[in-house]
C-alpha positions as CSV (number, residue, x, y, z in Angstrom):
1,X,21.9,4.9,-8.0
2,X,22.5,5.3,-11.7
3,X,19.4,5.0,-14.1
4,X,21.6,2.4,-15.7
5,X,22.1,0.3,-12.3
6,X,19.3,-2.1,-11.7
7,X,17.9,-2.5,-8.6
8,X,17.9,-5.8,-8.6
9,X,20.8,-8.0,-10.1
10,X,22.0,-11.5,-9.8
11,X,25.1,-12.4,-11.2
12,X,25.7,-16.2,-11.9
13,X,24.3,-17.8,-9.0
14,X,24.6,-21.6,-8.7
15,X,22.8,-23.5,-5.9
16,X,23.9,-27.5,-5.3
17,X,21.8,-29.6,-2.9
18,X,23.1,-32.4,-0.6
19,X,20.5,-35.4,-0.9
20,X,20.2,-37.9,1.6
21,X,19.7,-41.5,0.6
22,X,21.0,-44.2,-1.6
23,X,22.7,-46.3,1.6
24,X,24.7,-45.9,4.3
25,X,27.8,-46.3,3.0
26,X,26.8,-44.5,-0.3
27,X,28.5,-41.3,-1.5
28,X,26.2,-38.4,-0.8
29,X,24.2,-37.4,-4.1
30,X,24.1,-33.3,-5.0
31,X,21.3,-32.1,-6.7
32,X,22.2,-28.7,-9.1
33,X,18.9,-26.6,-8.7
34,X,20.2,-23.6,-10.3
35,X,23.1,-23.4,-12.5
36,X,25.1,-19.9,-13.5
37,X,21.4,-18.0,-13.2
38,X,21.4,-14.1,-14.3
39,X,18.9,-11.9,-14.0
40,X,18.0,-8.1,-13.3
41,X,15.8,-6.2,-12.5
42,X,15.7,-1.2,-12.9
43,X,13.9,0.1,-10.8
44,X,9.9,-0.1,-11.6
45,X,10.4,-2.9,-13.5
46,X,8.9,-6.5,-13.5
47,X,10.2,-9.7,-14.9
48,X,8.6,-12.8,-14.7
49,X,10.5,-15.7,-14.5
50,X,8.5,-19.3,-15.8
51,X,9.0,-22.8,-15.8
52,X,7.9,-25.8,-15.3
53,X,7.5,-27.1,-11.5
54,X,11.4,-28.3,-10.4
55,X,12.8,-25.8,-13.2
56,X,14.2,-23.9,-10.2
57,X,11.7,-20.8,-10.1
58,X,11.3,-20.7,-6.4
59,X,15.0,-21.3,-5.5
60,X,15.8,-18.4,-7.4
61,X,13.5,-16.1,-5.3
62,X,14.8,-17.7,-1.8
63,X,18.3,-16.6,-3.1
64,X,17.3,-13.0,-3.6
65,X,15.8,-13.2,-0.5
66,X,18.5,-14.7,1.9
67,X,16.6,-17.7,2.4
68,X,18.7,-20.0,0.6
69,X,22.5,-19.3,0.2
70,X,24.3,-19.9,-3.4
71,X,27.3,-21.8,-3.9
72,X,28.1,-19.7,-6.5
73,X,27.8,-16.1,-7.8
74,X,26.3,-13.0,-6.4
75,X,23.4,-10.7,-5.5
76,X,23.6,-6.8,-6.1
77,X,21.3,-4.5,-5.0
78,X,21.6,-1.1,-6.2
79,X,24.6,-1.9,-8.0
80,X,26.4,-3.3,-4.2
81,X,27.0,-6.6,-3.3
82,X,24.8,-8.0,-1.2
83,X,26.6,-9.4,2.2
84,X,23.6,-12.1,4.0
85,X,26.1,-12.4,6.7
86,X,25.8,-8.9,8.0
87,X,23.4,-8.0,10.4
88,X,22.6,-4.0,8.9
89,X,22.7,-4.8,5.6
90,X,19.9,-7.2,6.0
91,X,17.8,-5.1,7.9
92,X,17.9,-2.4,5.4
93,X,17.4,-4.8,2.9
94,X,14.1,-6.3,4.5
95,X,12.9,-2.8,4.1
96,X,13.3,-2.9,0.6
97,X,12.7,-6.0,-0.5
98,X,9.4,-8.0,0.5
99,X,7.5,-11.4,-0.1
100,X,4.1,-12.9,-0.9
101,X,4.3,-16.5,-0.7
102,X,1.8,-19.1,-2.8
103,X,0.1,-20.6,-0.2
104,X,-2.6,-17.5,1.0
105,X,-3.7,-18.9,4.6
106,X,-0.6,-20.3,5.6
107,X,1.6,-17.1,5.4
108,X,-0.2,-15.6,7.8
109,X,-0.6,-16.1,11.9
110,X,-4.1,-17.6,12.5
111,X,-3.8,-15.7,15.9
112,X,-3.4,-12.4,14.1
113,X,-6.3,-10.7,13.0
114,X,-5.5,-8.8,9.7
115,X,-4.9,-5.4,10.8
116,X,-2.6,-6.4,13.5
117,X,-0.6,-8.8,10.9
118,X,-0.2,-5.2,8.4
119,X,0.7,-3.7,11.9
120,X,3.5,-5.8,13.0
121,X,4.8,-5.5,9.6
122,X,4.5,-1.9,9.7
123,X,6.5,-1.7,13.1
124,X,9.1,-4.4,12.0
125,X,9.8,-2.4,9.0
126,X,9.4,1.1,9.6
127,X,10.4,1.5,12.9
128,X,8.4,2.6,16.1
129,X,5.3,4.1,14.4
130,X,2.7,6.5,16.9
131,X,-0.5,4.6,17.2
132,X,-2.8,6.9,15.8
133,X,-0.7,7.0,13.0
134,X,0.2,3.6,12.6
135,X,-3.7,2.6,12.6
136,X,-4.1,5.4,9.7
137,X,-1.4,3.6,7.9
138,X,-2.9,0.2,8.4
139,X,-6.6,1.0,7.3
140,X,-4.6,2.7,4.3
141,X,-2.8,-0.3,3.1
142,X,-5.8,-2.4,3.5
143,X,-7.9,-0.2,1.4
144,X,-4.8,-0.1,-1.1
145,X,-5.7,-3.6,-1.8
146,X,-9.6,-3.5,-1.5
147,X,-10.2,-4.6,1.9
148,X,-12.4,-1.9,3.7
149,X,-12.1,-1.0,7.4
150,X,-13.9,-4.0,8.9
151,X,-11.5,-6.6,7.8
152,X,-9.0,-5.1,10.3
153,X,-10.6,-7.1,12.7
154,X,-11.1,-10.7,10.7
155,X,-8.6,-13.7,11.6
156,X,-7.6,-15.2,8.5
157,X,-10.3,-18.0,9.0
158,X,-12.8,-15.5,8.4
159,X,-11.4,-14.3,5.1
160,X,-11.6,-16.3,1.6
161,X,-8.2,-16.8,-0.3
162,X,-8.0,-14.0,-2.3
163,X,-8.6,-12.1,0.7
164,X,-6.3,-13.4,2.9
165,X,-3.9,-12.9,0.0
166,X,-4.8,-9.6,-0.1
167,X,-4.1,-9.3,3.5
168,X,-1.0,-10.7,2.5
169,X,0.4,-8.1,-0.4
170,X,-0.9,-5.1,2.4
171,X,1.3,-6.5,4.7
172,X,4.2,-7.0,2.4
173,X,3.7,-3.4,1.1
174,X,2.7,-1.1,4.0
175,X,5.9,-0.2,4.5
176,X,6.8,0.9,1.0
177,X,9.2,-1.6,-0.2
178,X,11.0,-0.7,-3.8
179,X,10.6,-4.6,-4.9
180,X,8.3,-7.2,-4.0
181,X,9.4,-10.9,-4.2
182,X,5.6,-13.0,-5.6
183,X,6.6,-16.7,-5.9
184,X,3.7,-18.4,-7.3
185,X,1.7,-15.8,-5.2
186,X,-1.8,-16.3,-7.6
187,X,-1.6,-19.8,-8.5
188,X,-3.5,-21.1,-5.3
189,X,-6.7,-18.7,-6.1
190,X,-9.3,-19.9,-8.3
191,X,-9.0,-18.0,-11.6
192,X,-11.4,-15.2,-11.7
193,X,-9.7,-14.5,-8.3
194,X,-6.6,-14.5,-10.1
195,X,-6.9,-11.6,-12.1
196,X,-8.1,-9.7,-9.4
197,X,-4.9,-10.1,-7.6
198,X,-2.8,-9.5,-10.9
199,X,-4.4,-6.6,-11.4
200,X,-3.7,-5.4,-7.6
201,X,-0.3,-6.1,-8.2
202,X,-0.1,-4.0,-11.9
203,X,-1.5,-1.1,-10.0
204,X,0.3,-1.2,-6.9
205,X,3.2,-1.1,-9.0
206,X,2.3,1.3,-11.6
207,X,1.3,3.8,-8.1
208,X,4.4,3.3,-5.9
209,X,7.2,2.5,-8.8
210,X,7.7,-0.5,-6.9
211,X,9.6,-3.5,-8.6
212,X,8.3,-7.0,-9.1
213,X,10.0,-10.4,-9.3
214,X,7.5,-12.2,-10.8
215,X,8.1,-16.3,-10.1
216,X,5.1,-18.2,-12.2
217,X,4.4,-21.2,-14.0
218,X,1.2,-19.6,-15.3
219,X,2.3,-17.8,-19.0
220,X,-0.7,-16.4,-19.5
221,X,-0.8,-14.3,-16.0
222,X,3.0,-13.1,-16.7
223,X,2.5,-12.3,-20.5
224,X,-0.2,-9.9,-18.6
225,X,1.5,-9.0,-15.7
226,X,5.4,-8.8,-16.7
227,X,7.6,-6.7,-19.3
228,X,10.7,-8.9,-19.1
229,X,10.1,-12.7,-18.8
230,X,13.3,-15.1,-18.0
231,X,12.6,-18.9,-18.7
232,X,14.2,-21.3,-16.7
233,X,14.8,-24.9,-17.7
234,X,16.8,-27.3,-15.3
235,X,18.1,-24.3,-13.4
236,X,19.5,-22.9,-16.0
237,X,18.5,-19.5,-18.3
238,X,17.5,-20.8,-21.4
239,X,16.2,-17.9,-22.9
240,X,15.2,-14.2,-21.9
241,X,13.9,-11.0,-22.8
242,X,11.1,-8.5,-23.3
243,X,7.5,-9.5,-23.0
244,X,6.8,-9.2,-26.5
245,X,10.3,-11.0,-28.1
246,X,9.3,-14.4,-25.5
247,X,5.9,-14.8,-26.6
248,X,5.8,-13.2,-30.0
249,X,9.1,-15.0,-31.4
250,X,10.4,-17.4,-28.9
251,X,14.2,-18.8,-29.9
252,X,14.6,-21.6,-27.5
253,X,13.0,-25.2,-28.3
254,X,11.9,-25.3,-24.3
255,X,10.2,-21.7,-24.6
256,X,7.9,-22.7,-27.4
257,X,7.3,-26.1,-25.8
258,X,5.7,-24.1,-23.1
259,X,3.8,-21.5,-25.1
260,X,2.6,-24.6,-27.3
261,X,1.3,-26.1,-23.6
262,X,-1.3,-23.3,-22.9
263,X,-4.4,-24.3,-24.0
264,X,-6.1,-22.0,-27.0
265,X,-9.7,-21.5,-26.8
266,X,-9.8,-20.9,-30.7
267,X,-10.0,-24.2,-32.6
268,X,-8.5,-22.3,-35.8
269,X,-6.0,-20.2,-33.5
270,X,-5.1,-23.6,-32.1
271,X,-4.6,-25.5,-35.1
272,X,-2.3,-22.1,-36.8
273,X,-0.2,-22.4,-34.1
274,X,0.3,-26.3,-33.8
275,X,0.9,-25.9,-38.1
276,X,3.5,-23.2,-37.1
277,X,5.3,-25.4,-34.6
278,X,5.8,-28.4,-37.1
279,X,7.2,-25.7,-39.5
280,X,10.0,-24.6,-37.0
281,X,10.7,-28.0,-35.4
């Protein structure tokens, strides 16, 4: 792959719901949840994409992942068009690309203790894996994320939610993946917990080069976390970029509506920036 390829790129992808409703002999209503979307992503990067809730953050992610299908556009990865239909191709794209959903007790099997959950993932991914080995892997990618050796054996009933989410990011990542898919994966944990987990996920990929897709309403944990940020409005791109041009000098209307949202602990900080928002409206 060139150094000029991303890893991840999505090309103008539209998705159009069916909604049911509205009578019998009503014409069905469609409901445009994203609209002409492009994003990318090299390789150890990580963008962050915001919004408000309905802006079309998590359909986005379930279209890189195969879970939802576009109407419209495309997904490349590593610069090839990305074919959901076929069998291989998805298999070695699992292997790449990997998830951590929001909700941290419900994304894992309540009859699966922790260590076998990171095993099963480990043998889905990676292929038949010796036992002696595979357990040395396991307590590895457990310890990776700051659970020690006696959590192996703890259902997830056992575990608090930022440890069952850590549970979670070991599992997605024990077999190495080059980009991992987090959609809304810290906005379910209280906030000290929070930055715990953002901080797992900065070093994890910071260590492994690994590639984030970032999906958030939360600015302040992407302005953090994230060197790219796309905003989405309406399923639609309104505005991207680095880090540091979306939050230092934001040019769409929508963008500093939600920068002006987050709360400012400094009364004086606070009032600068509401004076500075009547000045550019």
């Amino acid at each position: 792959m060139s150094s000029a390829t991303p890893l991840l790129r999505v090309e103008r992808a539209g998705v159009r719901y069916v909604l049911r409703g509205g009578g019998f002999f009503a014409p069905p209503r469609t409901l445009d949840a994203l609209t002409d979307v492009s994003i990318a992503i090299p390789e150890g990067g990580r963008l962050g994409v915001v919004g408000e809730s309905g802006s079309g953050k998590s359909t986005l992610a379930r279209v890189v992942l195969g879970l939802v299908r576009a109407n419209s556009g495309r997904v490349l990865w590593e610069g090839h068009v990305v074919d959901y239909d076929d069998a291989g191709t998805m298999r070695a794209l699992r292997r790449g690309m990997q998830v951590v959903f929001q909700d941290p007790f419900g994304s894992l099997d309540p009859r699966m203790t922790a260590g076998q959950a990171v095993g099963e993932a480990l043998q889905a991914l990676a292929g038949p894996v010796p036992s002696v080995a595979a357990q040395d892997r396991i307590r590895a990618a457990l310890s990776e994320v700051g659970l020690g050796a006696a959590f192996a054996n703890r259902y997830p009933h056992e575990l608090s939610g930022g440890q069952c989410q850590r549970v979670a990011i070991a599992r997605a990542t024990v077999a190495r993946p080059r980009l991992l898919v987090c959609d809304e994966a810290v906005s379910a944990l209280d906030v000290s917990v929070q930055a715990q987990i953002v901080n797992l996920l900065h070093e994890l990929s910071e260590r492994h080069q690994m590639s984030l897709l970032f999906i958030s309403h939360n600015l302040a944990v992407v302005r953090h976390l994230c060197e790219d940020v796309a905003v989405l409005c309406q399923g639609r791109v309104v505005e991207q970029g680095s880090r540091d041009a979306i939050f230092g000098s934001p040019q769409a209307q929508y963008t500093r509506d939600l920068l002006a949202a987050v709360p400012e602990p400094d009364p004086a900080l606070q009032r600068a920036r509401i004076a500075a928002a009547r000045v550019r409206a």
